[in-house]
C-alpha positions in Angstrom: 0.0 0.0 0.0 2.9 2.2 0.1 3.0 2.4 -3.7 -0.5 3.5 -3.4 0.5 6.5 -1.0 3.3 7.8 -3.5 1.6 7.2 -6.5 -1.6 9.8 -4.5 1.5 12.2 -2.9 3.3 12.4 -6.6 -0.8 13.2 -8.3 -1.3 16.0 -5.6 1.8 17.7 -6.1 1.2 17.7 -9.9 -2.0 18.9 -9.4 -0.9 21.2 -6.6 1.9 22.6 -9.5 -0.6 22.7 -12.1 -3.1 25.0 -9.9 -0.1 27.3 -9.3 0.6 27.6 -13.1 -3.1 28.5 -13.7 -2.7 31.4 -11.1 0.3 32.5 -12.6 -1.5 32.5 -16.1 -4.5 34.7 -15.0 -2.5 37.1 -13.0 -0.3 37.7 -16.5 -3.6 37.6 -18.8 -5.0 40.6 -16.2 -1.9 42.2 -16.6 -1.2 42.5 -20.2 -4.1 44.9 -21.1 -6.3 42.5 -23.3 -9.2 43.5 -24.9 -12.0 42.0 -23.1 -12.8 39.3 -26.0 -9.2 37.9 -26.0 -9.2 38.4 -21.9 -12.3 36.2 -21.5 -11.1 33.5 -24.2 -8.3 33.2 -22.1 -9.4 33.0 -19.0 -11.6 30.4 -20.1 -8.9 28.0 -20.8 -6.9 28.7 -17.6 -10.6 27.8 -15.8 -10.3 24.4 -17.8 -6.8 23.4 -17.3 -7.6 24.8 -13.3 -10.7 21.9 -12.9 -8.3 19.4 -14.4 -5.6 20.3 -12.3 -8.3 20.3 -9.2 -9.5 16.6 -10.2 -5.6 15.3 -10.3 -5.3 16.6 -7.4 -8.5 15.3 -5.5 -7.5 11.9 -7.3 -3.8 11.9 -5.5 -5.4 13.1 -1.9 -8.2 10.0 -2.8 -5.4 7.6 -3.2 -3.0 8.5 -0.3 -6.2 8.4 2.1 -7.2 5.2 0.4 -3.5 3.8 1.0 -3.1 5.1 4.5 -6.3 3.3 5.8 -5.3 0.1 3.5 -1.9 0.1 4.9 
């Protein structure tokens, strides 16, 4: 089971790295002036890419609880 709880850790922290990226990505898109229309289109994809990131991440915390109480 500890494969289990580094296989979760190793998902969260992409995830975790991921979430951080999409925060560095909106804070520059805010930044840069944009017109509204290119502002919103990207934003969009940084909200995408941010629910992906969220759902690795949930997935890794599911698998190191799942290893911990298996182990």
């Amino acid at each position: 089971m500890a494969a289990l709880v580094y296989i979760g850790t190793g998902l969260a922290l992409v995830g975790i790295l991921v979430l951080l990226y999409c925060v560095w990505a909106a804070i520059s898109a805010k930044r840069a002036g944009l017109p509204d229309d290119v502002l919103r289109a990207k934003l969009q994809r940084v909200v995408v890419i941010n629910m992906v990131a969220l759902l690795v991440s949930v997935l890794g915390l599911m698998s190191v609880m799942i290893g911990v109480f298996l182990g």
